[in-house]
DRENTIDO-927662 format. One line per 5 residues: number of its first residue (from 0); their letters; for each residue x, y, z of N, C-alpha, C. Coordinates in nm, 3 decimals, always signed. Layout:
BEGIN
NUM> A> X:Y:Z:X:Y:Z:X:Y:Z ~ ...
// end
This chain:
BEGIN
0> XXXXX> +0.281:-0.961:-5.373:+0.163:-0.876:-5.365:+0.210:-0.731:-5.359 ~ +0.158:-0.657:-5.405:+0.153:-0.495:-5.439:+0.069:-0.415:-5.364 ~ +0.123:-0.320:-5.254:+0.010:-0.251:-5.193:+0.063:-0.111:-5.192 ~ -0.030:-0.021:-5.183:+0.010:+0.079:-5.187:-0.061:+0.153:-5.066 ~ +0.067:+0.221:-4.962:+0.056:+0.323:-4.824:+0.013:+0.480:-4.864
5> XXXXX> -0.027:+0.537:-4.786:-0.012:+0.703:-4.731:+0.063:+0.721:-4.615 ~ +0.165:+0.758:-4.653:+0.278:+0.825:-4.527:+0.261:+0.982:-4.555 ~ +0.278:+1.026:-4.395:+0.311:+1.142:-4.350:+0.456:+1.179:-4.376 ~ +0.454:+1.353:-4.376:+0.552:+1.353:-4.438:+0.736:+1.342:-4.367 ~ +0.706:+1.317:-4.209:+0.803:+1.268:-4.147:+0.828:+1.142:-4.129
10> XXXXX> +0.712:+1.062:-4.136:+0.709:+0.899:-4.174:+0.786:+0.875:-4.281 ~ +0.765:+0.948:-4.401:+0.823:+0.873:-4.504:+0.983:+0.956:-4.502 ~ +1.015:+1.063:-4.453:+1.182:+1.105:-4.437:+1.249:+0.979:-4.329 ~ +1.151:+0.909:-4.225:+1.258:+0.825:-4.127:+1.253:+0.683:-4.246 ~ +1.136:+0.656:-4.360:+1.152:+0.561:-4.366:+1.296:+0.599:-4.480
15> XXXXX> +1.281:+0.697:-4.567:+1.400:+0.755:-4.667:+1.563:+0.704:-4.586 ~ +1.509:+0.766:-4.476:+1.682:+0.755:-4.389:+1.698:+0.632:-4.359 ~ +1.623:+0.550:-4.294:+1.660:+0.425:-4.274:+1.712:+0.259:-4.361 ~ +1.595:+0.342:-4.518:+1.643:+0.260:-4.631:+1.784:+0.288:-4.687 ~ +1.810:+0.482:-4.681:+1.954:+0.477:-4.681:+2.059:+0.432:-4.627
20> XXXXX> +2.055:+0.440:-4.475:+2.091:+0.396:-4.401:+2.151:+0.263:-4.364 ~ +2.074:+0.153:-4.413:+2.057:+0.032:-4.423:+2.096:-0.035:-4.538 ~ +2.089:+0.032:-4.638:+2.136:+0.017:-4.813:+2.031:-0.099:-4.848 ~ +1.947:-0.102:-4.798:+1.781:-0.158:-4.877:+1.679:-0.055:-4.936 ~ +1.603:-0.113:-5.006:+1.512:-0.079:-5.034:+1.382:+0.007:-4.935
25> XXXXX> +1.294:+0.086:-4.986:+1.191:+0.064:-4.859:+1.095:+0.033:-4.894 ~ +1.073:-0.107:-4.962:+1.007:-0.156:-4.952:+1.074:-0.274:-4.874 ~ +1.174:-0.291:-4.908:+1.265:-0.408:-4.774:+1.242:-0.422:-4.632 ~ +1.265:-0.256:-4.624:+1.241:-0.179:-4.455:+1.107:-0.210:-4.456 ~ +1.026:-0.172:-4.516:+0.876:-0.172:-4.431:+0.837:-0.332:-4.424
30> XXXXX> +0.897:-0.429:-4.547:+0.810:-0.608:-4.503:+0.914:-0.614:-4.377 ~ +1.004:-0.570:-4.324:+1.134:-0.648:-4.199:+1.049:-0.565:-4.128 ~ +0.966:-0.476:-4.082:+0.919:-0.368:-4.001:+0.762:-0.470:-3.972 ~ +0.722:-0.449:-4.085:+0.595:-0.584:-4.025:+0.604:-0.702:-3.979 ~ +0.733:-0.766:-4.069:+0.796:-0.865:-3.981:+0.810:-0.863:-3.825
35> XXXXX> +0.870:-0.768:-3.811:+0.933:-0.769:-3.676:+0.806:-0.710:-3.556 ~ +0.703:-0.641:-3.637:+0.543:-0.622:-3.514:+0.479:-0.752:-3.528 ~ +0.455:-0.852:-3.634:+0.448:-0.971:-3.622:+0.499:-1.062:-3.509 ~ +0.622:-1.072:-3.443:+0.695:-1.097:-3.386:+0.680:-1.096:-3.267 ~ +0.640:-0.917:-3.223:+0.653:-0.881:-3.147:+0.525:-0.898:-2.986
40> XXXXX> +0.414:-0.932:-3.140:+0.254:-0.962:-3.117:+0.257:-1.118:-3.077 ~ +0.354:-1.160:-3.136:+0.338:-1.330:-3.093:+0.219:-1.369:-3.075 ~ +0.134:-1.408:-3.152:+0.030:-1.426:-3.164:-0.095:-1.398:-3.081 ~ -0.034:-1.258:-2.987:-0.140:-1.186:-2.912:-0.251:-1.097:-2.969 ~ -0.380:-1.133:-2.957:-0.441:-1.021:-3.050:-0.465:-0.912:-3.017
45> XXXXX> -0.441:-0.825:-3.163:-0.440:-0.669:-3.167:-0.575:-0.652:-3.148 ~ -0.647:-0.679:-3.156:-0.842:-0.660:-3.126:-0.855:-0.681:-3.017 ~ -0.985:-0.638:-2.979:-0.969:-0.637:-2.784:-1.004:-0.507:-2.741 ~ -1.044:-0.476:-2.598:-1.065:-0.394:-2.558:-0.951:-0.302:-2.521 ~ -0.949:-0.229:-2.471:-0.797:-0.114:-2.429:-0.734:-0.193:-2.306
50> XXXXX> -0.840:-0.219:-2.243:-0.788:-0.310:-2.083:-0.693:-0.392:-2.112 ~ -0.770:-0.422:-2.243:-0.681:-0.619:-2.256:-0.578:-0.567:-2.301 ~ -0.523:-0.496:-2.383:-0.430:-0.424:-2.457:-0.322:-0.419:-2.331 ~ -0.405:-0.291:-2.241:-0.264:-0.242:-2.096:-0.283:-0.291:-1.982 ~ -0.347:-0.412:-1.979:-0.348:-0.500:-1.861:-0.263:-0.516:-1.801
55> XXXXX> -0.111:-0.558:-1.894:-0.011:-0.592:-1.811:+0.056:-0.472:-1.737 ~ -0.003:-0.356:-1.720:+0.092:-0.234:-1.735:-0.001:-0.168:-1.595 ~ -0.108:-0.194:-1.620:-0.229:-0.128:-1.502:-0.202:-0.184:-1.397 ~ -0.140:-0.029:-1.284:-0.135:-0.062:-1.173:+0.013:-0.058:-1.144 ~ +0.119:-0.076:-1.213:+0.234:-0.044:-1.197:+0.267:+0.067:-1.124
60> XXXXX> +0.235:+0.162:-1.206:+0.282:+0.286:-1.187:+0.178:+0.365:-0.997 ~ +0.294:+0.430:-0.930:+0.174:+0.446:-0.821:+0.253:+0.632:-0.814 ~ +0.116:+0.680:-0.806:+0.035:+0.837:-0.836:+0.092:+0.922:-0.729 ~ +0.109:+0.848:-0.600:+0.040:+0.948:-0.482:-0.080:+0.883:-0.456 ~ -0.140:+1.013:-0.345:-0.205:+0.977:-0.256:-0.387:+0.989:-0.350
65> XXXXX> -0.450:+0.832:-0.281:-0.562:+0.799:-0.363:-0.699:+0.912:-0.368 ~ -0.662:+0.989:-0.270:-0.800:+1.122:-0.323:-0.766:+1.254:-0.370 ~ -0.662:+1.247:-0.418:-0.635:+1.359:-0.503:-0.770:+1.386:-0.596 ~ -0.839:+1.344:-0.596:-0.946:+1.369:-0.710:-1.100:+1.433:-0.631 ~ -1.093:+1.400:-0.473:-1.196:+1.506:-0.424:-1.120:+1.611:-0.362
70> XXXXX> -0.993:+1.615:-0.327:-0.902:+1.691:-0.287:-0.839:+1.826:-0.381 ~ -0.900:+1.805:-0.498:-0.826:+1.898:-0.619:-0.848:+2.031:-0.541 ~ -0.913:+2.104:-0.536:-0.953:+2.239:-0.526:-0.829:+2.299:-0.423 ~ -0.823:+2.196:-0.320:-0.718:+2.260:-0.225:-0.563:+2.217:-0.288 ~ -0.542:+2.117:-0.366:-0.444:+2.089:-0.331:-0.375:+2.195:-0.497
75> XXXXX> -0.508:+2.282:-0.564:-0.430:+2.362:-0.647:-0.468:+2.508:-0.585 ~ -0.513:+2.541:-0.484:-0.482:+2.626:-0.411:-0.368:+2.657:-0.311 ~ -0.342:+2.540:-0.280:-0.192:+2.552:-0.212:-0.043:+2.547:-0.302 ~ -0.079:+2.471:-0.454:+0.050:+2.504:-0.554:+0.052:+2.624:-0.601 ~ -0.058:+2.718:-0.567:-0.074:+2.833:-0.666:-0.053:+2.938:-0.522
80> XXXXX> -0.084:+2.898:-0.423:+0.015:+2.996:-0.286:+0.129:+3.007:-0.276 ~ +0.171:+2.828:-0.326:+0.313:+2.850:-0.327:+0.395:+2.895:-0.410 ~ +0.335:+2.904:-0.549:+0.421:+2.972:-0.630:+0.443:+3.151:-0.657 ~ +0.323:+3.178:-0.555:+0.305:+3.311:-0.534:+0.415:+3.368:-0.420 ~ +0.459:+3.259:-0.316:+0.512:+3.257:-0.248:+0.666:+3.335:-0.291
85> XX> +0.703:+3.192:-0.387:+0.832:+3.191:-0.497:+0.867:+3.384:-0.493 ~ +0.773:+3.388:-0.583:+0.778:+3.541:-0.685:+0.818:+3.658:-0.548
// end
Protein backbone atom coordinates (compact mmCIF):
# COMPACT_ATOMS: atom_id res chain seq x y z
CA UNK A 1 0.00 0.00 0.00
CA UNK A 2 1.11 3.60 -0.93
CA UNK A 3 0.47 6.51 1.37
CA UNK A 4 1.50 9.64 1.26
CA UNK A 5 2.63 12.02 4.78
CA UNK A 6 3.16 15.89 5.50
CA UNK A 7 6.26 16.26 7.58
CA UNK A 8 7.54 19.27 9.20
CA UNK A 9 10.50 20.47 8.29
CA UNK A 10 12.57 19.05 11.32
CA UNK A 11 10.54 15.82 11.21
CA UNK A 12 11.59 15.04 7.96
CA UNK A 13 15.72 16.16 8.63
CA UNK A 14 15.50 13.44 11.89
CA UNK A 15 13.72 11.13 9.59
CA UNK A 16 16.72 12.03 6.58
CA UNK A 17 19.36 11.31 9.45
CA UNK A 18 18.10 8.31 10.75
CA UNK A 19 17.48 6.60 7.26
CA UNK A 20 21.13 7.66 6.76
CA UNK A 21 22.12 6.63 9.64
CA UNK A 22 20.67 3.26 9.58
CA UNK A 23 21.43 2.66 5.73
CA UNK A 24 17.53 2.07 5.06
CA UNK A 25 15.25 3.56 3.36
CA UNK A 26 12.61 6.02 4.93
CA UNK A 27 10.20 4.45 4.05
CA UNK A 28 11.83 1.36 6.03
CA UNK A 29 12.27 3.78 9.10
CA UNK A 30 8.82 5.00 9.22
CA UNK A 31 6.84 1.03 8.69
CA UNK A 32 9.74 -0.19 11.85
CA UNK A 33 8.55 3.25 13.62
CA UNK A 34 4.79 2.19 13.38
CA UNK A 35 5.82 -1.07 14.02
CA UNK A 36 7.37 -0.42 17.06
CA UNK A 37 4.10 2.28 18.48
CA UNK A 38 2.13 -0.79 17.54
CA UNK A 39 4.04 -2.63 20.04
CA UNK A 40 4.28 -0.31 22.31
CA UNK A 41 0.23 0.18 22.52
CA UNK A 42 -0.12 -3.57 22.96
CA UNK A 43 -3.33 -3.55 22.20
CA UNK A 44 -4.24 -0.60 24.54
CA UNK A 45 -6.57 1.82 22.98
CA UNK A 46 -5.44 5.09 21.65
CA UNK A 47 -9.24 6.45 21.92
CA UNK A 48 -10.43 7.25 25.28
CA UNK A 49 -10.62 9.99 27.38
CA UNK A 50 -7.22 11.87 28.62
CA UNK A 51 -7.80 10.18 32.17
CA UNK A 52 -7.72 6.82 30.63
CA UNK A 53 -4.69 7.78 28.61
CA UNK A 54 -2.61 9.19 32.18
CA UNK A 55 -4.25 7.14 34.62
CA UNK A 56 -1.34 5.25 35.28
CA UNK A 57 0.75 8.37 35.90
CA UNK A 58 -2.02 10.51 38.07
CA UNK A 59 -0.96 11.03 41.36
CA UNK A 60 2.60 10.04 41.22
CA UNK A 61 4.08 13.02 41.18
CA UNK A 62 3.49 15.08 44.72
CA UNK A 63 3.40 19.22 44.33
CA UNK A 64 3.73 20.45 47.82
CA UNK A 65 1.46 21.62 49.98
CA UNK A 66 -2.47 20.98 48.88
CA UNK A 67 -3.73 24.81 49.04
CA UNK A 68 -1.39 26.44 47.18
CA UNK A 69 -4.28 27.39 45.01
CA UNK A 70 -6.27 29.63 47.71
CA UNK A 71 -2.93 30.55 49.09
CA UNK A 72 -1.50 32.08 45.70
CA UNK A 73 -1.66 35.77 46.42
CA UNK A 74 0.59 35.41 49.49
CA UNK A 75 2.68 32.87 48.60
CA UNK A 76 3.71 35.24 45.33
CA UNK A 77 4.00 38.04 47.53
CA UNK A 78 6.49 36.55 49.65
CA UNK A 79 8.69 35.15 46.34
CA UNK A 80 8.56 38.59 45.02
CA UNK A 81 9.85 40.07 48.76
CA UNK A 82 12.24 37.75 48.53
CA UNK A 83 13.70 38.39 45.48
CA UNK A 84 13.63 42.02 46.23
CA UNK A 85 15.39 41.02 49.18
CA UNK A 86 18.26 39.27 46.84
CA UNK A 87 18.87 42.65 44.76
Amino acid sequence: MTISIRLDTKTERVLVRMARATGRTKSAVVRDAIRRLAEQTDGKSVTGTVYDRLADVIGIVRLGPDDRASRAEEILKAQFASRRAIR
